[in-house]
BAFI-3210 file (N, C-alpha, C; in Angstrom, 3 decimals, decimal comma, padded with zeros to 6 digits):
// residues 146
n [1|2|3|4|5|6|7|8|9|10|11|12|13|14|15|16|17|18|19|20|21|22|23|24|25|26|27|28|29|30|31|32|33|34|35|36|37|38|39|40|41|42|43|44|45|46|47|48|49|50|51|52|53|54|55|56|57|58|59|60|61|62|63|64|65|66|67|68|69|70|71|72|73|74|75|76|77|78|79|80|81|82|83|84|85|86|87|88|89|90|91|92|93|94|95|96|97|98|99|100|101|102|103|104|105|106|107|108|109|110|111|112|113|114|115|116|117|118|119|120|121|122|123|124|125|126|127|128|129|130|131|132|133|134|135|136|137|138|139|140|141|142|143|144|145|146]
n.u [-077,025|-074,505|-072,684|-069,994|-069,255|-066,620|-064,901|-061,969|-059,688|-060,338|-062,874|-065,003|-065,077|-065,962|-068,063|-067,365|-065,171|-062,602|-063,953|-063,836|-062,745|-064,256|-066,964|-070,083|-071,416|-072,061|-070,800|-072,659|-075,384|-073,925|-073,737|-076,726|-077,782|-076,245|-077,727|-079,960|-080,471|-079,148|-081,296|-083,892|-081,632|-079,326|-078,297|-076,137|-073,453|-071,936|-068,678|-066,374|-063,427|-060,689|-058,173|-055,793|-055,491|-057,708|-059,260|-058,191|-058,945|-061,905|-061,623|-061,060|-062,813|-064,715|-065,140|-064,747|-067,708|-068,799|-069,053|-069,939|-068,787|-066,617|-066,481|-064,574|-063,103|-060,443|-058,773|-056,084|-054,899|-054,780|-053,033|-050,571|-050,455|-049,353|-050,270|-053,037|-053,620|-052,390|-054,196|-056,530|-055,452|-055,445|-057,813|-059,239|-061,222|-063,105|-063,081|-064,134|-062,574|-062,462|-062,877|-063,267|-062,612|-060,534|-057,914|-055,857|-055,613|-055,053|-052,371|-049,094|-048,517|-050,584|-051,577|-050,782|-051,668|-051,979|-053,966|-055,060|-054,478|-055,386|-058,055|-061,180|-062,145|-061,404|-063,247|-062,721|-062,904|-065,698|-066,566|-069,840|-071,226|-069,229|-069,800|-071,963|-071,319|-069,849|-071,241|-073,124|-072,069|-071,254|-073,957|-074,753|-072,546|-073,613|-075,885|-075,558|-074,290|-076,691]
n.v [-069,916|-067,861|-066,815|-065,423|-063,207|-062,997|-060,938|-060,238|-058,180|-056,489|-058,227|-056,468|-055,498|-057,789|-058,641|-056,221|-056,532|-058,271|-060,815|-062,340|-064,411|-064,476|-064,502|-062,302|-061,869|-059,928|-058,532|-058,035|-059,595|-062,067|-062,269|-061,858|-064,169|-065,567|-065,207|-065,850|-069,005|-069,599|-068,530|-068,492|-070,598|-069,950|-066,842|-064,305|-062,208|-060,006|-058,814|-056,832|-056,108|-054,112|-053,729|-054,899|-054,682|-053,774|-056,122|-057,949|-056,526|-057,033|-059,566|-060,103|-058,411|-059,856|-062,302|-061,084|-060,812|-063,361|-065,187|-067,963|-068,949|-068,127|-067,588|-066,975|-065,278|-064,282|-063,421|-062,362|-061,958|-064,298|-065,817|-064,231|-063,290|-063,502|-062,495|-062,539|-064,746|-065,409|-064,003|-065,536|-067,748|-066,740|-066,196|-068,605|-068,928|-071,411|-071,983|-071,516|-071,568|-069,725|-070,072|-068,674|-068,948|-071,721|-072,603|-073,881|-074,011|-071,439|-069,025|-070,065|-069,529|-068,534|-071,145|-072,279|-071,326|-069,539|-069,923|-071,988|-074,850|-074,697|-074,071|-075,357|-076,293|-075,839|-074,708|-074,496|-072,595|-073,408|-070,874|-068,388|-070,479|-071,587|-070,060|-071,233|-073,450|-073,631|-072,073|-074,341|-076,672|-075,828|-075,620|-077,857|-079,132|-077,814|-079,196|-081,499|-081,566|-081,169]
n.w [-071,567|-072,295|-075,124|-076,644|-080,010|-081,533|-083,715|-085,606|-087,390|-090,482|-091,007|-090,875|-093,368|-095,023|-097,914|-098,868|-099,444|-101,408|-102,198|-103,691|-102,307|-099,801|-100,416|-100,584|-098,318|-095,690|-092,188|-091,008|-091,784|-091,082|-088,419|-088,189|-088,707|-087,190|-084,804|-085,515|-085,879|-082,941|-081,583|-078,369|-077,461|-076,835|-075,844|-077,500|-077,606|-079,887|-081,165|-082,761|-084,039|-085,258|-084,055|-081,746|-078,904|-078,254|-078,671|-076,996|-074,499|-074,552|-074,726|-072,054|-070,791|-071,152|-069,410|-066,805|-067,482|-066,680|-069,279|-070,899|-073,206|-076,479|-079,518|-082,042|-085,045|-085,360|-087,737|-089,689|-086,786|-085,633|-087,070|-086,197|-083,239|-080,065|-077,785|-077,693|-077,710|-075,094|-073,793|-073,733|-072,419|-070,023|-068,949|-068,957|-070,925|-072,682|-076,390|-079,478|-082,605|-085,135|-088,906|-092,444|-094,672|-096,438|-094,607|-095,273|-098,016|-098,517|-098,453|-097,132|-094,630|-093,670|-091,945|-089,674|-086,678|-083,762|-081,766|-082,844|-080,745|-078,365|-078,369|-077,968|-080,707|-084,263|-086,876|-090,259|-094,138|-094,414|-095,067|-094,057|-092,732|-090,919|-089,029|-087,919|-087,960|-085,301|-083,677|-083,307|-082,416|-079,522|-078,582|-078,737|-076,600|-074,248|-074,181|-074,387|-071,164|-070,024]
ca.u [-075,642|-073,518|-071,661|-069,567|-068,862|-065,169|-064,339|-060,993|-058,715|-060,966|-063,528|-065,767|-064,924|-066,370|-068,944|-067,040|-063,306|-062,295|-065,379|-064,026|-062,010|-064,968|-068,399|-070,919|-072,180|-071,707|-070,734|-074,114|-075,581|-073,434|-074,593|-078,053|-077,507|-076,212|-078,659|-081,607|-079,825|-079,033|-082,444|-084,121|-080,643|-078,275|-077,921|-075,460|-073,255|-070,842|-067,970|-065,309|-062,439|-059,396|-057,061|-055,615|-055,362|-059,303|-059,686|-057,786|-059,571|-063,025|-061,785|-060,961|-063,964|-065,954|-063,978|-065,583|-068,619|-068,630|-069,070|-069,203|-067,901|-066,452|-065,945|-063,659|-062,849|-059,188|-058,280|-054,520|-054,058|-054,401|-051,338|-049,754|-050,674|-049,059|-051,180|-054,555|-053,605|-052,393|-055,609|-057,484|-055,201|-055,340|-059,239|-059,959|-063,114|-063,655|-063,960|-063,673|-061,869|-063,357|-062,079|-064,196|-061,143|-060,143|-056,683|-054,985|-055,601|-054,591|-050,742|-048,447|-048,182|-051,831|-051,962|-050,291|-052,393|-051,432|-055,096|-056,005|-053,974|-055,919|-059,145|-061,967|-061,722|-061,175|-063,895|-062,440|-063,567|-067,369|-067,750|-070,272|-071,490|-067,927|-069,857|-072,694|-071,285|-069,107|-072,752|-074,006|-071,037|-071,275|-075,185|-074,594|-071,846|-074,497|-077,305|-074,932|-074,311|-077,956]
ca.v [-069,931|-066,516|-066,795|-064,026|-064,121|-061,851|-060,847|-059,587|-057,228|-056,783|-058,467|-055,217|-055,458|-058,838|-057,971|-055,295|-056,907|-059,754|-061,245|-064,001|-065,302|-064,608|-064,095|-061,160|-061,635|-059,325|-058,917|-057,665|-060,815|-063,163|-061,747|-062,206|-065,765|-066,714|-065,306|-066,658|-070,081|-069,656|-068,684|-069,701|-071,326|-069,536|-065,130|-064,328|-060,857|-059,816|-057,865|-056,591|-054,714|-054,198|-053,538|-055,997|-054,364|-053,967|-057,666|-058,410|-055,936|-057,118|-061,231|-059,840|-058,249|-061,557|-063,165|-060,409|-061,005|-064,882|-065,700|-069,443|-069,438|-067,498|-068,227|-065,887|-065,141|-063,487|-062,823|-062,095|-061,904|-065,803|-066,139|-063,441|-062,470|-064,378|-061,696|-062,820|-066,353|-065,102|-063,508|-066,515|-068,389|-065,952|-066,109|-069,642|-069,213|-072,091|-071,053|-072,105|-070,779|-070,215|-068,816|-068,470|-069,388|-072,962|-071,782|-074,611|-073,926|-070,252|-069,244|-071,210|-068,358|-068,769|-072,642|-071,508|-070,431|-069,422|-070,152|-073,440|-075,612|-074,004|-073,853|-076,719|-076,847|-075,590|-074,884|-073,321|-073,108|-073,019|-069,599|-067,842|-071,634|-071,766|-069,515|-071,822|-075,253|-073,404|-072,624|-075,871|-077,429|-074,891|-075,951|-079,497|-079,012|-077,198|-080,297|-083,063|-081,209|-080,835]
ca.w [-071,998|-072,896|-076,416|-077,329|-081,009|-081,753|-085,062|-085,834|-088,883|-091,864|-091,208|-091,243|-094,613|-095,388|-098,521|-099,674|-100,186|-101,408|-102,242|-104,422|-100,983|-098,205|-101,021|-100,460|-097,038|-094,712|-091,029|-090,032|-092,473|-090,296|-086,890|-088,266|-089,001|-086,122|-083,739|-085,625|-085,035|-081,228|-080,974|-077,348|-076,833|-075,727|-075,362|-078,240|-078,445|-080,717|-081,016|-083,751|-084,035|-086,193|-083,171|-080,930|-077,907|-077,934|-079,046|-076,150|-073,548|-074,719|-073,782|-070,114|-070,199|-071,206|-068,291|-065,983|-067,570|-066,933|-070,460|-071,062|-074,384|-077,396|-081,303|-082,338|-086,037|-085,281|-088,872|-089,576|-085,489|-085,204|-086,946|-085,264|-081,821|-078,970|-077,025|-077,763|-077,170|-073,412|-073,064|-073,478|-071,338|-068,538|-068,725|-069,391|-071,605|-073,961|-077,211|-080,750|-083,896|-086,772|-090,260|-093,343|-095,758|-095,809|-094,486|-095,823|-099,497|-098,988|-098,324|-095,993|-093,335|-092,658|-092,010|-088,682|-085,621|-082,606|-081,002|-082,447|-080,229|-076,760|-078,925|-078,097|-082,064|-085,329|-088,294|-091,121|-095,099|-094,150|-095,228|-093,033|-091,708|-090,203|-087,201|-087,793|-087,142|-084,261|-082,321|-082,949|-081,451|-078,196|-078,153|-078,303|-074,891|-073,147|-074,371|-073,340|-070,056|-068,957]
c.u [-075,343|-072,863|-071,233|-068,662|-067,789|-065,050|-063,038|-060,872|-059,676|-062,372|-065,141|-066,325|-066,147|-067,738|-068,583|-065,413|-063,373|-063,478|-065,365|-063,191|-063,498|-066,553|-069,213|-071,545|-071,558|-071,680|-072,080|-075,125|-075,173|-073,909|-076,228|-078,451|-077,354|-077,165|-080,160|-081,179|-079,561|-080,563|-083,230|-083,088|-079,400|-078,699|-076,833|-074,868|-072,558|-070,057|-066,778|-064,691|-060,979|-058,098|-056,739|-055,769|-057,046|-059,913|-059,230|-058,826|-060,751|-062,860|-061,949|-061,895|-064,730|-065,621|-065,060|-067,036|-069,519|-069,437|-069,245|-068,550|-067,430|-066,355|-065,466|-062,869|-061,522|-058,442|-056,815|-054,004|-054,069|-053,155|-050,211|-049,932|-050,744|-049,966|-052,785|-054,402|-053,235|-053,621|-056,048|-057,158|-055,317|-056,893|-059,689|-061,004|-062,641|-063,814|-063,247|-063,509|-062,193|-062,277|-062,817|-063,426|-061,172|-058,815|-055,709|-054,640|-055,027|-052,907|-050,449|-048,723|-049,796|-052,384|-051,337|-051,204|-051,862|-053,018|-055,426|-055,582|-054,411|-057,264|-059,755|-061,692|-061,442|-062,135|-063,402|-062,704|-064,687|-068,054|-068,422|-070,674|-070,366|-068,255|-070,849|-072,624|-070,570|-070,194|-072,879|-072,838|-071,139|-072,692|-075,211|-073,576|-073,165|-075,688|-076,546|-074,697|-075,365|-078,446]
c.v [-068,608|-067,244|-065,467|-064,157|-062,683|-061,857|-059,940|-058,272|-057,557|-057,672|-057,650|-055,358|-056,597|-058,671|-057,356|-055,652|-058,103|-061,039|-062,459|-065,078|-066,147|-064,403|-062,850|-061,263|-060,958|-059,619|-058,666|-058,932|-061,815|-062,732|-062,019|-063,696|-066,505|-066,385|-065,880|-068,354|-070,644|-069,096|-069,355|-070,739|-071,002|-067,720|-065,174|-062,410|-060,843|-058,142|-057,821|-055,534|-055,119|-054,001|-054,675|-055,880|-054,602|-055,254|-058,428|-057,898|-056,801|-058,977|-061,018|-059,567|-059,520|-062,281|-062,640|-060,401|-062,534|-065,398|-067,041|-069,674|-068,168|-067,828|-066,866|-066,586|-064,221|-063,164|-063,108|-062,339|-063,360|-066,074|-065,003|-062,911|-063,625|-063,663|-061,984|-064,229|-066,469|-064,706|-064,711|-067,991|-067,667|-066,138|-067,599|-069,807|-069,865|-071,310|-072,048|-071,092|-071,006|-068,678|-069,593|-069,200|-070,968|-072,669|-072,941|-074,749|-071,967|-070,093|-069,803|-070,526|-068,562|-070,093|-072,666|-070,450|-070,332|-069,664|-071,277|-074,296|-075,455|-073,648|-075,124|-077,398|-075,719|-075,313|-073,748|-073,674|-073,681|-072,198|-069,160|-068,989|-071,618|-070,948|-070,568|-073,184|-074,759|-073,441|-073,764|-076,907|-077,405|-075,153|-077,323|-079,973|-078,667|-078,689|-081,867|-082,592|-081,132|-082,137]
c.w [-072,700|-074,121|-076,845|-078,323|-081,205|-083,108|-085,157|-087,124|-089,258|-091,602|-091,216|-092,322|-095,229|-096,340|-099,390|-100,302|-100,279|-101,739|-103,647|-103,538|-100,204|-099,445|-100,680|-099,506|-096,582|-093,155|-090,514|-090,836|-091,221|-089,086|-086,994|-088,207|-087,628|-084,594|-084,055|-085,180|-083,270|-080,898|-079,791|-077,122|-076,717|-076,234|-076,364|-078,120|-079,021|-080,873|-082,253|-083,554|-085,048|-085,560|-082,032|-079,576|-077,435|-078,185|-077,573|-074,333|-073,580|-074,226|-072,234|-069,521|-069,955|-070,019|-067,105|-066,066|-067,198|-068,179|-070,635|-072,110|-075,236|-078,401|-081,350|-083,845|-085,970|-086,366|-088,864|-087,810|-085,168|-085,824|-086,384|-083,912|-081,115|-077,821|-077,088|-077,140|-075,507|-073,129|-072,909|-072,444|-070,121|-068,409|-068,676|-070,130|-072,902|-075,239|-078,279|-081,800|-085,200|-087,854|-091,824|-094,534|-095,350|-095,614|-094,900|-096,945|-099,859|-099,095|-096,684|-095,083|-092,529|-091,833|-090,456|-087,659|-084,418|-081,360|-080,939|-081,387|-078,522|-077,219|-078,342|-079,527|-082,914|-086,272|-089,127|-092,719|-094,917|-094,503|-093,843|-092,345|-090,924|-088,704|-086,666|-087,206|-085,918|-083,229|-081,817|-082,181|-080,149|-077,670|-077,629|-076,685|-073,835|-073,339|-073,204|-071,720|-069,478|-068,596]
res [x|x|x|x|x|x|x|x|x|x|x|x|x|x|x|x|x|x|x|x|x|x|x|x|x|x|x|x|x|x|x|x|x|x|x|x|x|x|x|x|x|x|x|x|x|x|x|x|x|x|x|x|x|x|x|x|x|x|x|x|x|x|x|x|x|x|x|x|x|x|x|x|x|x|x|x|x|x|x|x|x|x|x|x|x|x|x|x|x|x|x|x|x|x|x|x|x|x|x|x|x|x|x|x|x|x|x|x|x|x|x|x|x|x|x|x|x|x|x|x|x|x|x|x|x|x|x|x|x|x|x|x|x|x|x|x|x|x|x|x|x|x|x|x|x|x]
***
């Protein structure tokens, strides 16, 4: 099984800002995490960017790549980008949405996605588990499928 894990805006950052929102892990922390986890069960890459256009290129690619899944951390562009949410309808790849925040305790504007509703699911307010229970979700499809 392919997983290709997306990170959006800011989340570069993650470590260095904000760090009484998202805590002191980092993105290269969370990438570590979740490939010791997918370990021997599934192929894991990852990708980030702070631009949309390249958030968008890099789904089409996954598409071309036949990907089976994605988790994608879209930052600020889940509530704003009707363009990411076409990508992932034009591609069909499964995927789930994750966000580190519990976005319901932050401001209104974020409680508002434009992905979840074409997502398998939702984990958000997990912190860095929020990529963790997203795997194990994407492992457990592939278990019940075999």
């Amino acid at each position: 099984m392919n997983i290709l894990v997306i990170n959006g805006p800011n989340t570069n950052m993650l470590g260095a800002a904000q760090t009484e929102i998202f805590g002191n892990t980092t993105l290269g922390n969370i990438e570590k995490k979740i490939k010791e986890a997918a370990l021997g069960s599934a192929k894991v890459s990852f990708f980030q960017s702070n631009h949309e256009g390249a958030i968008i290129d890099r789904i089409h690619r996954a598409y071309d790549e036949s990907t089976d899944y994605i988790i994608i951390n879209a930052g600020a562009y889940a509530n704003t980008s009707i363009a990411i949410r076409d990508a992932f309808l034009a591609t069909n790849i499964p995927f789930v949405e994750v966000s580190m925040r519990n976005i319901y305790a932050a401001e209104n504007y974020r409680a508002k996605s434009y992905l979840s509703d074409i997502a398998l699911g939702v984990i958000t307010g997990f912190g860095d588990n929020s990529y963790i229970l997203a795997l194990a979700h994407l492992l457990s499809i592939q278990k019940r499928n075999n």
